[in-house]
C-alpha positions in Angstrom: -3.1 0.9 -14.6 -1.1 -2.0 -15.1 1.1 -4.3 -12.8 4.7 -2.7 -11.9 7.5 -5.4 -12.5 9.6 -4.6 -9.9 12.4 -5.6 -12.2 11.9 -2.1 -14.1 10.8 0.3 -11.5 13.6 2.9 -10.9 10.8 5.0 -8.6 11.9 5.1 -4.6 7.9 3.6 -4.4 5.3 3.3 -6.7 1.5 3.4 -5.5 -0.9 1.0 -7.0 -4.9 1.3 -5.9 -5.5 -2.4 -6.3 -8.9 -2.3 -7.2 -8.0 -0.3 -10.7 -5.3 -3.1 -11.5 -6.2 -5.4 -14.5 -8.1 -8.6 -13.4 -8.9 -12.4 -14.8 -11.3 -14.7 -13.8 -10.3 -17.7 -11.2 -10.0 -21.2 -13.1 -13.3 -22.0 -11.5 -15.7 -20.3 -9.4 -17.2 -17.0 -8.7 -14.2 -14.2 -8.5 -10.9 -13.1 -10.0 -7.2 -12.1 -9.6 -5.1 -9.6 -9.6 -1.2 -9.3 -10.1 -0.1 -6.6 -7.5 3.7 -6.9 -8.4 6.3 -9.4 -9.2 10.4 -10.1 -9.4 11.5 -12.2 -12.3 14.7 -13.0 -13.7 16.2 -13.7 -17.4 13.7 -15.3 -19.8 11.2 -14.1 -17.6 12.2 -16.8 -14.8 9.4 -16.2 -11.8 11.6 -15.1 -7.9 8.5 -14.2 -6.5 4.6 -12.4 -6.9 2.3 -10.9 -4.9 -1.9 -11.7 -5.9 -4.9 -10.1 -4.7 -7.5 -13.1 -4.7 -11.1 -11.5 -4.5 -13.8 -14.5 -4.0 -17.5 -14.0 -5.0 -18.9 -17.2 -4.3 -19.0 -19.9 -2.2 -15.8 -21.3 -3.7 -13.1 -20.3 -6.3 -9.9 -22.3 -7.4 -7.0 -20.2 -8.5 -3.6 -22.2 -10.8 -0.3 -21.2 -8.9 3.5 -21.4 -10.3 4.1 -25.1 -10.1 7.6 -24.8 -8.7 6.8 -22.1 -6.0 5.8 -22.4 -1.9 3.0 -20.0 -1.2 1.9 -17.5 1.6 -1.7 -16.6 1.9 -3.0 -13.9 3.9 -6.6 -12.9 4.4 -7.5 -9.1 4.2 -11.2 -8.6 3.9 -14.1 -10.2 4.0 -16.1 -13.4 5.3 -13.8 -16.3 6.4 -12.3 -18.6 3.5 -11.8 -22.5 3.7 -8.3 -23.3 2.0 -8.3 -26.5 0.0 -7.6 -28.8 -1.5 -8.1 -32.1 0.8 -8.5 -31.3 4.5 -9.3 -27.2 4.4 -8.4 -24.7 6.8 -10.0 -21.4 7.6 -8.0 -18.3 6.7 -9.6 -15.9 8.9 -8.8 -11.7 8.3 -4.9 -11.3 9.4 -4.0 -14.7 9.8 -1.4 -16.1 7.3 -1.1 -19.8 6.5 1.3 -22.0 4.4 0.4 -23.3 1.0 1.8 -26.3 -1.2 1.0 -27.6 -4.5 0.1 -25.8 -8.1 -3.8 -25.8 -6.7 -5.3 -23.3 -4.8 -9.1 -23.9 -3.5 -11.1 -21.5 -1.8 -14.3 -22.4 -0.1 -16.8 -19.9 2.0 -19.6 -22.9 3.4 -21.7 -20.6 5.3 -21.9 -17.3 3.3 -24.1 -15.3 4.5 -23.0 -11.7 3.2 -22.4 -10.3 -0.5 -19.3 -8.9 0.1 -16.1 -10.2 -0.9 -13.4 -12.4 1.2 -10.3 -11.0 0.0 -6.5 -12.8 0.2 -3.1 -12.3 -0.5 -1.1 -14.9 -2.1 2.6 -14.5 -1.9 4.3 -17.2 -4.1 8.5 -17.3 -4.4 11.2 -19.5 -5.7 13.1 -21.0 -3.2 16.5 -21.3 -4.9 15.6 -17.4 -6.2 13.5 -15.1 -3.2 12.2 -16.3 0.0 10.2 -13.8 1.2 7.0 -13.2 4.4 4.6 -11.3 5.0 4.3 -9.7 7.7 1.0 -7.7 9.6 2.3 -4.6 11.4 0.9 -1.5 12.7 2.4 2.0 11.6 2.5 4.9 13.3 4.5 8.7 12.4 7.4 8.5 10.9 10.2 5.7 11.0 12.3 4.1 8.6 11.7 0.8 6.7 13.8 -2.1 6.6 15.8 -2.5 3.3 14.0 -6.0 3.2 10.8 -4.6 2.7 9.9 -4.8 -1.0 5.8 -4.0 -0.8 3.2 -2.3 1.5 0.0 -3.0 1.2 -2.7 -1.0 3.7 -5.7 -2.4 5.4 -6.3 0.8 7.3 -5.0 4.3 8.1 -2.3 5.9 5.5 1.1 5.3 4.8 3.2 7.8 2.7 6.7 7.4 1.2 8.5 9.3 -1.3 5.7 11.5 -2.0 3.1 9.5 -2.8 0.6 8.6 0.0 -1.1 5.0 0.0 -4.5 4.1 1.9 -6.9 1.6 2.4 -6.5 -1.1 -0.3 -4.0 0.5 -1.9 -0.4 -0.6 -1.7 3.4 1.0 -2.0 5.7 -1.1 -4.4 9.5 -0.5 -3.5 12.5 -1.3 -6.3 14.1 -4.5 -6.2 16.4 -5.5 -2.9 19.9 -4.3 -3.8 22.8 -6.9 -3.8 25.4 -6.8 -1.1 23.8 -5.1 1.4 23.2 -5.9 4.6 19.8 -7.7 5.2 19.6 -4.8 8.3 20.3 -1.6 5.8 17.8 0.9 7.0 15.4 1.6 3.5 12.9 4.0 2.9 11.6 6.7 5.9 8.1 6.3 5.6 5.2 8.4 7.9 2.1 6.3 8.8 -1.2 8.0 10.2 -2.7 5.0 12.5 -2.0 2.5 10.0 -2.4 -1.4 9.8 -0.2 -3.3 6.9 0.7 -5.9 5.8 4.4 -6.3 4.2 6.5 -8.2 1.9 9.6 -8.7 4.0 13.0 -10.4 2.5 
């Protein structure tokens, strides 16, 4: 299964299971990266993407967009140090500001096999600004047309006939022009679910 580019997606959602999606290696360390989705422009100009960093080892580093400010989020997984210079821990739900083109990830006192697993939002400023956003979900209500991804941590979320759960995530078509930022999208129904979503 490959990466949806939002760009071309004409579905009202489109479910990706993460963990099929294509991945690389990091630039250094033990783990890899996958692209969950992405907005560009004309000559392929970058508005925004949305990674899944899975770390293996005690430390990975990860390139980023040069021009871009990044949003990390952790998911899964044993606490991460972020880096470089003076680190700070990204524990599981919290979500922490990023500068520069270099991201390093460092887990001091592993003590478990499994992965630590984080988001990393990155965005143009002069083309997308957008959050994310940790909520819970429960029955049925109506999205936000701001909302442009959903990715599941626990319980289920279903929209448009296709029904996403645990590390799997609901990619929505690009936000339409000229409508207002409060435009209700998508009605979605959630069965004790906690997200986290790509707002703006």
């Amino acid at each position: 299964m490959n990466p949806v580019p939002l760009a071309a997606s004409t579905a009202p959602a489109e479910l990706l299971q993460l963990r099929s999606l294509p991945r690389r290696g990091l630039a250094a360390g033990g783990g890899h990266v996958r692209e969950i989705c992405a907005e560009r422009g004309r000559n392929d100009q970058l508005h925004w993407m949305l990674q899944l960093v899975e770390l293996r080892g005690p430390v990975g580093m990860l390139h980023l967009a040069p021009d871009a400010s990044h949003v990390l989020a952790g998911i899964g997984g044993p606490q991460v140090d972020v880096g470089p210079g003076a680190s700070v821990g990204l524990r599981k739900e919290r979500v922490l500001r990023h500068t520069g083109a270099l991201l390093e990830l460092r887990r001091p006192r592993l003590r478990a096999a499994e992965l630590s697993r984080i988001l990393v939002l990155s965005s143009v400023p002069s083309r997308a600004t957008p959050a994310l956003i940790f909520a819970d979900l429960h029955g049925p209500s109506e999205l936000s047309g701001t909302v442009r991804a959903v990715v599941v941590r626990s319980g289920r979320v279903s929209m448009g006939g296709g029904t996403a759960a645990a590390m799997e995530a609901l990619v929505l078509p690009p936000a339409r022009t000229g409508v207002d930022d409060a435009a209700r999208g998508p009605g979605i129904v959630a069965e004790d679910a906690r997200a986290l979503m790509v707002v703006g």
